[in-house]
MIMI-432454 format. One record per residue (C-alpha): x, y, z; residue in one letter. Coordinates in Angstrom, 3 decimals, m for minus. Example, Ala and Ser with C-alpha at 12.3 -4.5 7.8 and 13.67 -1.06 7.14 Angstrom:
REM MIMI-432454
+----------+----------+----------+--------+
!        x !        y !        z ! lumvex !
+----------+----------+----------+--------+
!   12.300 !   m4.500 !    7.800 !      A !
!   13.670 !   m1.060 !    7.140 !      S !
+----------+----------+----------+--------+
END
This chain:
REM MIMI-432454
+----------+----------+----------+--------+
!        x !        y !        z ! lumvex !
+----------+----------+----------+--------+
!    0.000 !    0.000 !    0.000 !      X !
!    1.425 !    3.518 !   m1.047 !      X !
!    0.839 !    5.976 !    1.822 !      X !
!    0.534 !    9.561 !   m0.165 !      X !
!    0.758 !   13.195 !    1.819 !      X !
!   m2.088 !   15.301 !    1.724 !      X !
!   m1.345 !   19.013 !    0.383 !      X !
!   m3.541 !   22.255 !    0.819 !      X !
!   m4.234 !   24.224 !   m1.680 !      X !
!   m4.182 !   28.022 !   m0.576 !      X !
!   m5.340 !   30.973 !   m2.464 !      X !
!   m4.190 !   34.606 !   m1.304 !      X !
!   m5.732 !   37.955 !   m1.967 !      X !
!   m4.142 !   41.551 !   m1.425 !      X !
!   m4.645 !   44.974 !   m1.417 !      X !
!   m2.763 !   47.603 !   m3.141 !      X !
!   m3.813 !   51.302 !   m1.676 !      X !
!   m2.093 !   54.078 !   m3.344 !      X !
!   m2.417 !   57.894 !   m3.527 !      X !
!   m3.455 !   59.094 !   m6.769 !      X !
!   m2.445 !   62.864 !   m8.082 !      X !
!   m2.868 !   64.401 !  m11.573 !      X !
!    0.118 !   65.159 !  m13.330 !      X !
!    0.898 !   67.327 !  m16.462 !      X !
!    3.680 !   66.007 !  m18.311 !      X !
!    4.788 !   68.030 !  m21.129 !      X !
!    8.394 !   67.034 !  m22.340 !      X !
!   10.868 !   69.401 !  m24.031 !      X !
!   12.662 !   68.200 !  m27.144 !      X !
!   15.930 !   69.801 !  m28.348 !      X !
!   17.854 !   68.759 !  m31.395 !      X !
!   20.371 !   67.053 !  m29.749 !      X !
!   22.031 !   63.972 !  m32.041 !      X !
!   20.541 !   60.389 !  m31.742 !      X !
!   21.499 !   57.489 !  m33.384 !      X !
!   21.170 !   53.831 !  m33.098 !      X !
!   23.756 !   51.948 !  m30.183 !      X !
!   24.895 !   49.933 !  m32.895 !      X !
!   24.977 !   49.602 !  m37.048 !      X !
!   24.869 !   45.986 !  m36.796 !      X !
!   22.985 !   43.449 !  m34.115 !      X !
!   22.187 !   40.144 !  m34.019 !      X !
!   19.924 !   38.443 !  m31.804 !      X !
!   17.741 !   36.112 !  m30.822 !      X !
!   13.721 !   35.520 !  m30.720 !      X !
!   12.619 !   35.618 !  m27.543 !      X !
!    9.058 !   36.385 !  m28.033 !      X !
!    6.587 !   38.696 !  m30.553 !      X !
!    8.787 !   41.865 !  m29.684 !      X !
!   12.572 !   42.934 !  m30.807 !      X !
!   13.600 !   46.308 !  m28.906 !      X !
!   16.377 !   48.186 !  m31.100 !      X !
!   18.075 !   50.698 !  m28.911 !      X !
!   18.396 !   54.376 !  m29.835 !      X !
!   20.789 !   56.980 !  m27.845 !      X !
!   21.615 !   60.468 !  m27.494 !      X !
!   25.280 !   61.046 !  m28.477 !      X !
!   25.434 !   63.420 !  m25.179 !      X !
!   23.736 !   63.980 !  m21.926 !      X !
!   21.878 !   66.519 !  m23.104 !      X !
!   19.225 !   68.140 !  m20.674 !      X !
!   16.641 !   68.402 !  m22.583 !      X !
!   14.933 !   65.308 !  m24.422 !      X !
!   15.519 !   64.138 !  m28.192 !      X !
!   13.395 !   62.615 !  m30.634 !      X !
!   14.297 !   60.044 !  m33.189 !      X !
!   11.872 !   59.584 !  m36.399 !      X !
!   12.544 !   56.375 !  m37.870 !      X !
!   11.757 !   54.767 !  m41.102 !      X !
!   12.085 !   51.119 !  m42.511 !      X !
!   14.468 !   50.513 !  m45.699 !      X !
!   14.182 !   47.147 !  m46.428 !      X !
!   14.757 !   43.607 !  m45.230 !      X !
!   14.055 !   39.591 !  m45.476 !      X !
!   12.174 !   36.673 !  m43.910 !      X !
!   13.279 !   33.324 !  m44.066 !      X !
!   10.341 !   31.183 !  m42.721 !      X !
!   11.463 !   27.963 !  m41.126 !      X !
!    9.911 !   25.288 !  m44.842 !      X !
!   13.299 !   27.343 !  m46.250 !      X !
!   11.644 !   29.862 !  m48.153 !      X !
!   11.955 !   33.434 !  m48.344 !      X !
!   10.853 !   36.732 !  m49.214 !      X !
!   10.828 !   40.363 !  m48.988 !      X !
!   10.005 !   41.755 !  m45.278 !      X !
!    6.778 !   43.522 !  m44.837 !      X !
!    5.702 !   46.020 !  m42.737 !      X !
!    2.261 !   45.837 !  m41.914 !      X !
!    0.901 !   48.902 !  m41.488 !      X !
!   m2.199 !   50.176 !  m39.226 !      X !
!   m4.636 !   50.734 !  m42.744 !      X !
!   m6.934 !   49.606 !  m44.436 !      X !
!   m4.353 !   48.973 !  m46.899 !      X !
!   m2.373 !   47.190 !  m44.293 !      X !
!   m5.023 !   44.712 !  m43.457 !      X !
!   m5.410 !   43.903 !  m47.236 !      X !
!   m1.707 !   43.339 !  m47.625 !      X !
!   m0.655 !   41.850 !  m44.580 !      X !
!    2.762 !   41.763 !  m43.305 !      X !
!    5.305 !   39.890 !  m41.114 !      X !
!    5.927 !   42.757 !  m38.441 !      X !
!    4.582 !   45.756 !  m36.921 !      X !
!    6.905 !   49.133 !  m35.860 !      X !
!    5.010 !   50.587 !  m32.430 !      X !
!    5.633 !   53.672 !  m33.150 !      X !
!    8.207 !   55.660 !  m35.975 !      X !
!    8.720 !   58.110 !  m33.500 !      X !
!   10.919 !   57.260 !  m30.288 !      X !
!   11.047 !   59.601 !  m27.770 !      X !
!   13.952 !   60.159 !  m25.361 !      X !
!   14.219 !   61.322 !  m22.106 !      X !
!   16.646 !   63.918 !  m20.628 !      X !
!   19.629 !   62.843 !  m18.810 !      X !
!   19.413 !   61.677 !  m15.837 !      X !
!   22.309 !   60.820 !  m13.098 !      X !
!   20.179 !   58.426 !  m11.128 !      X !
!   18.588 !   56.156 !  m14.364 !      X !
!   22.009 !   56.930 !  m16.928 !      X !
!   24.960 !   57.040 !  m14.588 !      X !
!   27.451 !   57.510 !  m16.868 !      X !
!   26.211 !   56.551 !  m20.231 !      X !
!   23.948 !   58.138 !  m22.393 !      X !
!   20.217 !   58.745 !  m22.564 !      X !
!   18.202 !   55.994 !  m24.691 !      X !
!   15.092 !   54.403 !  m25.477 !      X !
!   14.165 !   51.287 !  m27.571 !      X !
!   12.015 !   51.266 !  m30.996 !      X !
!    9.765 !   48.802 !  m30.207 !      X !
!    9.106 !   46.056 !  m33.099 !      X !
!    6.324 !   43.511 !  m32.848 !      X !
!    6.602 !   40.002 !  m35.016 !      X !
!    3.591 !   38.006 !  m34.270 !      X !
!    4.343 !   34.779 !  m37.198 !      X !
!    7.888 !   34.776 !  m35.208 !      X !
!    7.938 !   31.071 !  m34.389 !      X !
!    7.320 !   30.224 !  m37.994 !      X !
!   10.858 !   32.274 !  m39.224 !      X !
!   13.815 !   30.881 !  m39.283 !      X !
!   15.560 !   34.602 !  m39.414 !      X !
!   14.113 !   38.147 !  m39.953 !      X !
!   16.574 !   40.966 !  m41.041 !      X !
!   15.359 !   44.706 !  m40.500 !      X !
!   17.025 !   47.147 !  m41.726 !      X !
!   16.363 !   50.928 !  m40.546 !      X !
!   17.602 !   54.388 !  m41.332 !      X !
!   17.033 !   57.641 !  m38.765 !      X !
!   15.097 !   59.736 !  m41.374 !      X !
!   14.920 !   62.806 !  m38.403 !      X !
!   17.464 !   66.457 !  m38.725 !      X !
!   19.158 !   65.216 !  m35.933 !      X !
!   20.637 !   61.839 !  m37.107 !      X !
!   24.201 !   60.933 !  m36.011 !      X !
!   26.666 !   58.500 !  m37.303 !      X !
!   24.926 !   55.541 !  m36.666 !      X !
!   22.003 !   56.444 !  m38.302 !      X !
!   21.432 !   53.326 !  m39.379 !      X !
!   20.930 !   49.751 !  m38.767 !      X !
!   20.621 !   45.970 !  m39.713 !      X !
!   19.378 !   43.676 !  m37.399 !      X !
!   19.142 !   40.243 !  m37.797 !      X !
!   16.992 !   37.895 !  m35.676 !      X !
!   16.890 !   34.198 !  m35.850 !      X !
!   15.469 !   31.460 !  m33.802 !      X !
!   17.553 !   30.426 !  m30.806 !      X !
!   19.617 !   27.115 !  m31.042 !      X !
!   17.575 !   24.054 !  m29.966 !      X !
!   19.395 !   21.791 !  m27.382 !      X !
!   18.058 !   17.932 !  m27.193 !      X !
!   15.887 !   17.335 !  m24.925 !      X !
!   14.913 !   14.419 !  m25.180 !      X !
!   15.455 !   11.407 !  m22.972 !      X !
!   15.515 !   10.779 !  m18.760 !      X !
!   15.804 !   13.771 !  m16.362 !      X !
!   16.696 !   13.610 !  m12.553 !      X !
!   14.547 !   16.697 !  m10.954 !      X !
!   15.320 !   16.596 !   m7.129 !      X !
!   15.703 !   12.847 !   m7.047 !      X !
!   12.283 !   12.050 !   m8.829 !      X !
!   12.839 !   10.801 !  m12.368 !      X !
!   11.206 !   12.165 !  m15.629 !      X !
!   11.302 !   11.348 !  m19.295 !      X !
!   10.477 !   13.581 !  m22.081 !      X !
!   10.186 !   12.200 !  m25.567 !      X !
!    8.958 !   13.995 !  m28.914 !      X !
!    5.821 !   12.134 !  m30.673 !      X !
!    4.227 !   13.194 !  m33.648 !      X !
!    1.706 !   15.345 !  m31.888 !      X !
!    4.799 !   17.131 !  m29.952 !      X !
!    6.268 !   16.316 !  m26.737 !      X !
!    5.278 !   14.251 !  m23.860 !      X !
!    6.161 !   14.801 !  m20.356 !      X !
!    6.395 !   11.564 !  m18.309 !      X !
!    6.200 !   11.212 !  m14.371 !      X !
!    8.156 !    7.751 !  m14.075 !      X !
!    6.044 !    6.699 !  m10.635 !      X !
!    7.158 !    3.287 !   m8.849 !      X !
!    5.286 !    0.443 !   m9.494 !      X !
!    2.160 !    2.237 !  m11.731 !      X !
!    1.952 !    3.040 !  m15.099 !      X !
!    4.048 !    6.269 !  m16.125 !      X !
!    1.868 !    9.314 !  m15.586 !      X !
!    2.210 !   11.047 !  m18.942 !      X !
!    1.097 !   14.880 !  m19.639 !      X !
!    1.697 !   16.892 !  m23.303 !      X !
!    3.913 !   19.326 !  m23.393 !      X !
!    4.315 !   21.727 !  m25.599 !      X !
!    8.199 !   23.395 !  m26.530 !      X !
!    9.131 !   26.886 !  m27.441 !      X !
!   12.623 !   27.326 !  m28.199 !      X !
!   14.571 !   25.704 !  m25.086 !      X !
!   11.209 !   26.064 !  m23.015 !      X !
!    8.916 !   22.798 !  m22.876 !      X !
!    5.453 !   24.195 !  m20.876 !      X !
!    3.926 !   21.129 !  m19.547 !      X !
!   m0.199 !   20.513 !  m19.639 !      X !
!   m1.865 !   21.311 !  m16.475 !      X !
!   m4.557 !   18.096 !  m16.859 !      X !
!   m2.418 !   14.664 !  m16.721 !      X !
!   m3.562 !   11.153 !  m16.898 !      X !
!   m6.526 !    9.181 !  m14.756 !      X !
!   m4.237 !    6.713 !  m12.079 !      X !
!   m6.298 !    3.603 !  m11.265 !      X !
!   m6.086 !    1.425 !   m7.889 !      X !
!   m4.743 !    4.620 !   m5.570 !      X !
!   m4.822 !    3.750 !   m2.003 !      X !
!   m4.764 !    6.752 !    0.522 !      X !
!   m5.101 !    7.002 !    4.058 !      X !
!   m8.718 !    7.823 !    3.818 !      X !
!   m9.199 !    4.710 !    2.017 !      X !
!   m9.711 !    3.360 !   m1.490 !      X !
!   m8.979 !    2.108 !   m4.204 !      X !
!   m9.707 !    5.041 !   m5.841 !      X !
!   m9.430 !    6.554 !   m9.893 !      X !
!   m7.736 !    9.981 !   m9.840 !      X !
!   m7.149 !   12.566 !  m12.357 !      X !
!   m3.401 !   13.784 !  m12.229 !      X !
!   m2.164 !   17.078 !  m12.702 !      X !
!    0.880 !   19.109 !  m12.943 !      X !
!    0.843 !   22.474 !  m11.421 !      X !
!    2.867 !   25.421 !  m10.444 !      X !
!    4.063 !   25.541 !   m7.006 !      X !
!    5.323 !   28.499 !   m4.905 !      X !
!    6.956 !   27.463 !   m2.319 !      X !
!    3.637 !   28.065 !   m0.139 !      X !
!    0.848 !   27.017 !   m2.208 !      X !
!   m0.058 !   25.823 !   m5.513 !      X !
!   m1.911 !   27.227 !   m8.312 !      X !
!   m3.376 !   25.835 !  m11.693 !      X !
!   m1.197 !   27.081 !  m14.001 !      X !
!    1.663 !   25.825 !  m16.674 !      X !
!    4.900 !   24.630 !  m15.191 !      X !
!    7.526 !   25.415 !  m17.213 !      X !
!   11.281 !   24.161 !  m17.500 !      X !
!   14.162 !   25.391 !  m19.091 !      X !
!   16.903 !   23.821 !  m21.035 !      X !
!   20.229 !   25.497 !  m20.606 !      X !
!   22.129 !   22.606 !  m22.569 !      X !
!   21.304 !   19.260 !  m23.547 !      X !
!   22.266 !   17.821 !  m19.832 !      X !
!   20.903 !   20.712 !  m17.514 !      X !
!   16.990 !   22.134 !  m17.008 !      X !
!   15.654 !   24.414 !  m14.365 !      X !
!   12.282 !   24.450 !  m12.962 !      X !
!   11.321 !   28.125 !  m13.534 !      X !
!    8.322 !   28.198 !  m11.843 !      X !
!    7.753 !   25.143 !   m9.513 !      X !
!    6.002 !   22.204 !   m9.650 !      X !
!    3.728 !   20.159 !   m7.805 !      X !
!    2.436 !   17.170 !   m9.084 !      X !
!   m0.707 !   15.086 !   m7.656 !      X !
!   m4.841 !   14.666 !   m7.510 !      X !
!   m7.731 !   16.062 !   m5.452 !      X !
!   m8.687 !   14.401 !   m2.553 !      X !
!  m10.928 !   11.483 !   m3.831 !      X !
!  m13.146 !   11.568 !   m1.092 !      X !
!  m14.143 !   15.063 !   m1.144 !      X !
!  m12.708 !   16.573 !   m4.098 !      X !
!  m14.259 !   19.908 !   m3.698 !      X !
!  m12.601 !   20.532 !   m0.271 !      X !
!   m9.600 !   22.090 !   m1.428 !      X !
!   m7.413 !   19.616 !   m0.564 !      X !
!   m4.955 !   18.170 !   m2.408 !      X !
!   m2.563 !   14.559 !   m2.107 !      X !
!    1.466 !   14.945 !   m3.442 !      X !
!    2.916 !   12.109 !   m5.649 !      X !
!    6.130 !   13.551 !   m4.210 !      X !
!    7.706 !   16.367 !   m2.054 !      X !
!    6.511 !   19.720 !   m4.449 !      X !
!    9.435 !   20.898 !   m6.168 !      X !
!   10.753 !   24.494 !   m5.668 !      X !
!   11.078 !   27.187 !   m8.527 !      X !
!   14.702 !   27.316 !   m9.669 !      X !
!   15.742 !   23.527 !   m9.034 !      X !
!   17.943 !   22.300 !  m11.705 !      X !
!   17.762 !   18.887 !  m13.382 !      X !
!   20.185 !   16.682 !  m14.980 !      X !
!   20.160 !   13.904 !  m17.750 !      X !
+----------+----------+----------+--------+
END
């Protein structure tokens, strides 16, 4: 007979009280120089949005503005193919036409210096790019030009973003002493709980870059035995755990190489209490496991 720990499940609330004020905020632009930090960049997708930094050439008191225009670029989409890059534009010619990525704004405004938030560098502020078909691009190169008076020497830039290097993850992982297999299928990845003397507990997964989010809902475990009683039929899941309590949310790991994960975000693993499911209460398939721990292959 398996004895299993029970678990409660605690939800929190708090309350934020602040003092509101109304505030006029008018910034002053001078013409002092801007220009991108760099002529050339390459990086990595990390998500929808790319941030290309813009600076002052001096600490100037007064802000700067930076009017920015689009000159060109290509999309290599991950089939191999390729084509000119797109911007899609807020129209009704836009929405007819399409695009692969969106500029925020042409305009980026910059602040003033200031000793406290520049220390010694200069003042900046990011042009804010949004890609939303990112996963399906192998690389995107943007090219832009400063089209404002007060460009500087860098007043332009290529950036070229590609999809980060995939490590393999596939095979047995040791996460605080528990062991784990993940395997790719056809239908993408399955994350496997490899529990003594049951059947492996097996939830989808789903991988983004060197991140594999793991299914909340898991599989049904037959012929459980707690200390309330039983056999009972269970439905497993996999949830995020925060060193207090647990929540119903994705648990997420991340790769750093193709021998070491971390646990960004916790995980607890287990089924509501068969015998009163509503109560809140919850039984562990083993000792939650705290955000940050690594794992090893």
């Amino acid at each position: 007979m398996r004895t299993l720990k029970i678990f409660f499940i605690a939800a929190a609330a708090a309350m934020l009280l602040t003092s509101c004020y109304k505030r006029q905020f008018e910034p002053t632009f001078g013409n002092t120089t801007v220009e991108f930090v760099s002529p050339n960049q390459e990086i990595f997708f990390s998500g929808e949005y790319i941030n290309i930094p813009i600076r002052m050439t001096e600490q100037a008191s007064t802000g700067a503005q930076a009017v920015v225009k689009f000159i060109g670029g290509t999309a290599v989409m991950l089939d191999g193919t390729s084509h000119e890059a797109v911007e899609f534009t807020n129209d009704q010619a836009g929405y007819e036409k399409g695009g692969d990525f969106i500029i925020t704004s042409n305009t980026v405004n910059i602040g003033a210096y200031d000793e406290e938030v520049d220390g010694d560098g200069l003042p900046s502020n990011n042009l804010e790019i949004r890609v939303p078909d990112y996963r399906n691009m192998q690389t995107l190169t943007l090219s832009f030009e400063i089209v404002s008076g007060n460009a500087g020497p860098n007043s332009t830039t290529t950036v070229v973003v590609s999809q980060p290097t995939e490590v393999s993850i596939d095979g047995t992982w040791t996460i605080a002493g528990n062991a784990f297999t993940i395997s790719q299928t056809d239908n993408g990845y399955e994350f496997t709980y490899n529990l003594q003397n049951k059947t492996p507990l097996t939830f989808k997964a789903e991988r983004d870059g060197n991140n594999l989010t793991i299914a909340t809902d898991g599989p049904r475990l037959e012929g459980i035995t707690t200390e309330d009683g039983g056999p009972y039929d269970v439905d497993v899941i996999c949830w995020v755990y925060d060193g207090q309590s647990i929540n119903p949310s994705n648990v997420v790991l991340t790769f750093t190489d193709a021998e070491n994960l971390t646990v960004t975000n916790g995980m607890f693993m287990g089924f509501a209490d068969p015998a009163d499911p509503s109560s809140g209460m919850y039984y562990q398939l083993f000792t939650p496991i705290a955000a940050g721990t690594p794992g090893t292959k």
